[in-house]
PAMARDREN-465289 format. One line per 10 residues: number of its first residue (from 1); their letters; for each residue x, y, z of C-alpha. Coordinates in steps of 0.02 Angstrom, whole numbers, plus 50000, padded with zeros to 5 digits. Example, Ala and Ser with C-alpha at 12.3 -4.5 7.8 and 13.67 -1.06 7.14 Angstrom:
BEGIN
1) as) 50615:49775:50390  50684:49947:50357 .
end
This chain:
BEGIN
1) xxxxxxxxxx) 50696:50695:51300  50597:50670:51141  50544:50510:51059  50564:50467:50884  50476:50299:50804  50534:50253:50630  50406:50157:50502  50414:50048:50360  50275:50013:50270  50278:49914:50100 .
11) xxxxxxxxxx) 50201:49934:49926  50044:49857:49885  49972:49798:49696  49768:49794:49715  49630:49755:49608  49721:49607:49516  49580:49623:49381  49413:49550:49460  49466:49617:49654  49412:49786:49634 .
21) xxxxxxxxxx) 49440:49858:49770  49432:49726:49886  49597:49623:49847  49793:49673:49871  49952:49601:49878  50112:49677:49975  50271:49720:49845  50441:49743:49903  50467:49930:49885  50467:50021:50041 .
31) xxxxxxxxxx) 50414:50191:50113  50528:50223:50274  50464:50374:50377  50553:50452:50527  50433:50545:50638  50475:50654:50821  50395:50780:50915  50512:50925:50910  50538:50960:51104  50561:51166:51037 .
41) xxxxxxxxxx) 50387:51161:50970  50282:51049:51043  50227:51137:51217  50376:51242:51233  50479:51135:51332  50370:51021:51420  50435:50834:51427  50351:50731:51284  50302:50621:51412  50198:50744:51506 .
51) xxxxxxxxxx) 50140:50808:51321  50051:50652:51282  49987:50659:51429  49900:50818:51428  49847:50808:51250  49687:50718:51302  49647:50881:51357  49491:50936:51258  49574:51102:51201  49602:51104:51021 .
61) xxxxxxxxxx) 49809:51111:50951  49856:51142:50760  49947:50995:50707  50112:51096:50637  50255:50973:50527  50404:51018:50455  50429:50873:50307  50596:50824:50227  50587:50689:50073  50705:50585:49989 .
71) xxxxxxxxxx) 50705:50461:49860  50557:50438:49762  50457:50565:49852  50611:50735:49817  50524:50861:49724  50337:50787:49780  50252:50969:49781  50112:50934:49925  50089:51035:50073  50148:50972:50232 .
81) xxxxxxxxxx) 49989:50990:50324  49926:50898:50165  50051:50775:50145  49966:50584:50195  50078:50556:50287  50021:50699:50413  49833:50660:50363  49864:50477:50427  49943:50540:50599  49774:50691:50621 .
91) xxxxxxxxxx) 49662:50555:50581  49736:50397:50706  49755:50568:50850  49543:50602:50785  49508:50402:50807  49591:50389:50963  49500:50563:51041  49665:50632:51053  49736:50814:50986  49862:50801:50880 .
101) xxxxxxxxxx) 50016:50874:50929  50107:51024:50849  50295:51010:50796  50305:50866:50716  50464:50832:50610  50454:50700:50467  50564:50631:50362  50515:50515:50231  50630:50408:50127  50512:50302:49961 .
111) xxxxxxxxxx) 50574:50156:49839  50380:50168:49781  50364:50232:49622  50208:50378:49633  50078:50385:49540  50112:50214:49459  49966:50082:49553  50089:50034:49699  50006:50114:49843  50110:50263:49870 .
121) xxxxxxxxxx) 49965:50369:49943  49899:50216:50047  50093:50173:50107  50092:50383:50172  49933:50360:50272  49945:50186:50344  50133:50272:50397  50059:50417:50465  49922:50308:50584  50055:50190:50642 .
131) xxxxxxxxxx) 50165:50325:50703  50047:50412:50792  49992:50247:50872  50175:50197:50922  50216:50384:50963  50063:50422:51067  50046:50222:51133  49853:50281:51036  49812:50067:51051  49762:50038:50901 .
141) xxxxxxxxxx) 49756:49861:50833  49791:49802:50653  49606:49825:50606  49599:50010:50679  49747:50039:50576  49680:49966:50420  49501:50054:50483  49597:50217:50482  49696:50219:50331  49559:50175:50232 .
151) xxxxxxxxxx) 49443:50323:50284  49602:50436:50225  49615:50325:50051  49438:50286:50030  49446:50118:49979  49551:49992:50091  49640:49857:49981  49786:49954:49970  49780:49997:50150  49747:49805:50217 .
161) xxxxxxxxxx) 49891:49750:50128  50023:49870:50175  49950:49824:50384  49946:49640:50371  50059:49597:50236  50047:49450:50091  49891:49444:50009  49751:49501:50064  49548:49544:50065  49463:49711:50151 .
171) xxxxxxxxxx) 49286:49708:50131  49140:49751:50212  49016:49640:50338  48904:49670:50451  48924:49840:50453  49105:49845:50488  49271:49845:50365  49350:49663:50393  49536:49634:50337  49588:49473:50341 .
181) xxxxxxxxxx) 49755:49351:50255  49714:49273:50084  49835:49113:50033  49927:49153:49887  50001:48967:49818  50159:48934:49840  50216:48912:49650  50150:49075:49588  50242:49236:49593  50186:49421:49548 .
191) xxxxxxxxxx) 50281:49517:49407  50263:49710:49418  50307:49810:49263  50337:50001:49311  50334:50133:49165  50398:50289:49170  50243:50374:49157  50130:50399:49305  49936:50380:49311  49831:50481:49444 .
201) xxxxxxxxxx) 49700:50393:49521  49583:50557:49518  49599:50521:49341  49588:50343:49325  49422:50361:49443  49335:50477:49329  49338:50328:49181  49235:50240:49273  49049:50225:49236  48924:50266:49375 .
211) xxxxxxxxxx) 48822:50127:49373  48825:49937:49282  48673:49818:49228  48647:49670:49363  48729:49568:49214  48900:49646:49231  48880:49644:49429  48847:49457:49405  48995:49421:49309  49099:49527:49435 .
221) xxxxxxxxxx) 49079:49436:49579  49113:49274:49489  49258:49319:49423  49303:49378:49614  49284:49208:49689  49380:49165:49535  49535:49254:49583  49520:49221:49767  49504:49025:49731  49641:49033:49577 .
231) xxxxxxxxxx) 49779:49121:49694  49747:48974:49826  49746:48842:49669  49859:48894:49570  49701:48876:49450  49768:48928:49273  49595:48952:49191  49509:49047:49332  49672:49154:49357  49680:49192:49162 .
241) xxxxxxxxxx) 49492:49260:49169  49505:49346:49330  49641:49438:49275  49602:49482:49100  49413:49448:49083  49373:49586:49244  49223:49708:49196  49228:49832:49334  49378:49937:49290  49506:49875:49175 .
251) xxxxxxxxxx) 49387:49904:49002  49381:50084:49042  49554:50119:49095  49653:50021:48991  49652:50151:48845  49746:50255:48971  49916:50140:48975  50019:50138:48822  50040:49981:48728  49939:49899:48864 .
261) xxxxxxxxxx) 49892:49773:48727  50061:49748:48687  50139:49708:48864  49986:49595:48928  50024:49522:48753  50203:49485:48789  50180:49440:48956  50068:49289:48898  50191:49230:48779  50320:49210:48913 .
271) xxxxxxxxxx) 50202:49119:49017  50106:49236:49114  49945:49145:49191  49869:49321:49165  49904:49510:49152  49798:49656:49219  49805:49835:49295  49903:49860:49477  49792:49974:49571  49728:50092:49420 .
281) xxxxxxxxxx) 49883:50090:49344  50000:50140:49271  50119:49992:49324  50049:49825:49248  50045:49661:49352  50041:49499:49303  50062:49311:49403  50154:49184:49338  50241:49017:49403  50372:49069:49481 .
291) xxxxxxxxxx) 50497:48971:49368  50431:49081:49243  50450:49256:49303  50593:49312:49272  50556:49280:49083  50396:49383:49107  50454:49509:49171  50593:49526:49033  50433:49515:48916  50354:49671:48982 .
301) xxxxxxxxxx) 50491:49765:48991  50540:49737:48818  50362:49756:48737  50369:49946:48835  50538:49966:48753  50486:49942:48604  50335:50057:48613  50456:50194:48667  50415:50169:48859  50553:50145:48981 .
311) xxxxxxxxxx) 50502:50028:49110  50582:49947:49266  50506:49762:49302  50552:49650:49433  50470:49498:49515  50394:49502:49683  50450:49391:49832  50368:49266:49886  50285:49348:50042  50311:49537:50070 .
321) xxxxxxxxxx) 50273:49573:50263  50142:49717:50316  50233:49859:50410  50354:49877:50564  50398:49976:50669  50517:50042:50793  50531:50198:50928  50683:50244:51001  50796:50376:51105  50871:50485:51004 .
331) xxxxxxxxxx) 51026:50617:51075  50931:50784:51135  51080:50863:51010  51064:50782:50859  50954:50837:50727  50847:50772:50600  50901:50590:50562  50945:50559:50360  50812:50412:50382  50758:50266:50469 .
341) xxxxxxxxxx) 50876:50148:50561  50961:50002:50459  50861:49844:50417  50922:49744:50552  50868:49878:50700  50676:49856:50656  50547:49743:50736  50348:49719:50726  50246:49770:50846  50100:49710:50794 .
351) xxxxxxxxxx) 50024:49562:50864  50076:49366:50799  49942:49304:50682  49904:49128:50663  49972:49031:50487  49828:49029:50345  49771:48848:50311  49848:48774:50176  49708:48719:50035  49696:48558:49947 .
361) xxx) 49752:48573:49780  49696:48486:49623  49794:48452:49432 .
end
């Protein structure tokens, strides 16, 4: 009999002005992925069980997929043997020194806008590594995972926060890529504004310059500690300048979002602590007390309206978690499931991770 494992992996907002990057938050919009190896296709017959056995065997297999997708991913015109999803499960099975195996039927089910700065590409690969790892027990921890995913993205903030959830930091020391649990304070809240225009990252990439003066380098990485301390603080000067003082990225992009002026504008006037890109855009993020939010987030969506944009906005929970999974059984007769099982069927499997310190605080 086959296995199937089911994923859900969240939507992550990165950057947040001075965290180029580096820095990412989980948002509650969800890619669910179903993922078997078809017992027809994958070594004619042979018992999955014995398959991943003998597919440490050194002799190469194409890694065939038949894709379905549903919600915001219907119509997404990508190959299957290009879609990240199937890059993510190649590269875990190239990690791992396993092949990967052929037959593989997906089925992939988003509430993440594309395009838009939430992660959608990062969400498909971090999918695609922990299936492979559940499906083909491939052992790899939380940091492999975020390791992984971030070779297919090529930057890991996006990646890190999808894995472990909350906020978080991805950067690299001693040689190695490091993930690890930023504290977000408790009275602040993220408000995402999504247009209804999208933004490519190729795109957004290409604005930036090559190089910058040690000046500008400087200023970035004080306006990093900024954010990290402000999110922890609830600091509303250090949050208002690393959101909307950052030098990196947001200067050369933000002629790309229309009416960006105008929404960061509104935002503030509601009681935003600060408004800046999510990701490279073009959804726009801002933080605000929590008590606050909803207004915010009524703010953006207005100043888009009355630019002509259509835009969804919503406010963020309080602490999105990083992905779960779940494998399971299904009936040798039935046929490619619609999606993923309901809410209440899915549990973690990754390890328990100790509570983040809480920092002092000052007025």
């Amino acid at each position: 009999m086959s296995r199937r494992v089911h994923v859900r992996v969240p939507a992550s907002s990165t950057n947040l002005g001075a965290g180029f990057d580096c820095i990412g938050v989980a948002v509650d919009r969800w890619l669910g992925v179903s993922v078997t190896i078809d017992p027809a296709d994958a070594s004619r017959g042979v018992p999955v069980e014995k398959w991943i056995e003998s597919a440490r065997a050194s002799a190469p297999a194409a890694c065939t997929a038949v894709v379905e997708r549903a919600g915001s991913l219907e119509g997404l015109a990508v190959a299957p043997a290009d879609d990240r999803i199937v890059v993510g499960f190649r590269a875990a099975c190239e990690d791992a020194g396993r092949e990967p195996p052929p037959g593989l039927r997906i089925h992939a089910d988003s509430t993440i806008p594309v395009a838009r700065g939430l992660g959608s590409s990062a969400a498909a690969a971090v999918a695609g590594v922990v299936a492979a790892n559940a499906l083909l027990d491939l052992r790899l921890s939380d940091h492999d995972i975020v390791r992984v995913a971030a070779r297919v993205e090529g930057h890991p903030d996006n990646a890190a926060a999808a894995v472990l959830g909350g906020a978080t930091l991805a950067a690299s020391a001693g040689g190695r890529l490091d993930a690890v649990p930023l504290w977000m304070h408790d009275s602040l809240a993220l408000v995402l504004a999504v247009p209804d225009f999208t933004l490519e990252t190729a795109e957004a990439r290409r604005r930036l310059p090559a190089s910058v003066s040690h000046q500008v380098a400087s200023r970035a990485a004080a306006l990093s500690g900024a954010l990290v301390y402000g999110l922890a603080t609830a600091d509303a000067t250090l949050l208002a300048a690393a959101l909307e003082e950052d030098v990196l990225h947001v200067p050369y992009r933000r002629a790309l979002i229309t009416a960006f002026d105008d929404v960061v504008g509104a935002a503030r006037g509601a009681g935003a602590l600060g408004t800046t890109l999510s990701g490279s855009g073009s959804t726009l993020v801002a933080i605000a007390h929590r008590a606050d939010a909803p207004a915010v987030a009524e703010a953006m969506r207005g100043a888009w309206a009355a630019a002509g944009v259509a835009a969804e906005a919503f406010v963020n929970p309080p602490r999105v978690g990083g992905y779960e999974v779940v494998v399971s059984q299904p009936r040798e007769d039935a046929g490619m499931e619609a999606g993923p099982p309901s809410r209440t069927g899915w549990m973690s499997r990754r390890s328990a991770r100790k509570e983040l310190p809480r920092p002092s605080t000052h007025s």
